[in-house]
N, C-alpha and C positions, 0 to 999 in steps of 0.2 A: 594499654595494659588491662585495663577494666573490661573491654571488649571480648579479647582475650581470655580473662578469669571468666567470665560469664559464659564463654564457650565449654570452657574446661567443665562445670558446673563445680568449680570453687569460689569460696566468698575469701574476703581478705584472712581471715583467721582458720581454713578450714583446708589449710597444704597437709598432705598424705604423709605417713612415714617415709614412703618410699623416697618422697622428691627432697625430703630433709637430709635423708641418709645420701643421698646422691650426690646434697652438694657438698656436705661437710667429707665425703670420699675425694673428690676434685678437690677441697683446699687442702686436703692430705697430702696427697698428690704431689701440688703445688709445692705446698712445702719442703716436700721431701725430694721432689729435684731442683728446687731451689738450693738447698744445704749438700745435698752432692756436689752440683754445679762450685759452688762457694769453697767444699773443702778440695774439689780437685783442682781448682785454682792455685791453693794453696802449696800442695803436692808438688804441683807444675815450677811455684815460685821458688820453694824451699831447692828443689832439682838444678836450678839455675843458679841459687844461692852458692851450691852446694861445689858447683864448675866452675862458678867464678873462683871462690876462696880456695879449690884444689890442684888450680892450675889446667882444668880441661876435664874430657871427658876422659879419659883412657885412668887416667890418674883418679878419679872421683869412683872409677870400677873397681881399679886394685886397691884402692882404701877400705872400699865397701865390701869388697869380697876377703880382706886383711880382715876384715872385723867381724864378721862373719863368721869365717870356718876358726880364726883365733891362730891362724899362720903367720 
């Protein structure tokens, strides 16, 4: 790593905005398909929830489509 920095002609204390800004973008990133990932999980479970307790899929349409339009 020292080798390295000494190549760049950076010292330990003297990282650029730019490579700052770069990383705190990737753990944005990171996070933010992290918590997609996470709530479509969620989505996915609740959906399942949702088949079980309605008796199927066909029935879990016309509930959701009953509530829906208010038919």
């Amino acid at each position: 790593m020292k080798n390295t920095m000494q190549k760049q002609g950076l010292g330990l204390g003297e990282l650029d905005q730019a490579a700052i800004g770069e990383g705190i973008s990737q753990a944005g990133v990171g996070v933010i398909l992290t918590l997609a990932t996470l709530i479509g999980a969620w989505g996915i479970a609740c959906l399942i929830g949702g088949m079980s307790s309605m008796g199927g899929i066909l029935e879990l349409g016309r509930s959701w489509l009953t509530a829906v339009t208010g038919m």
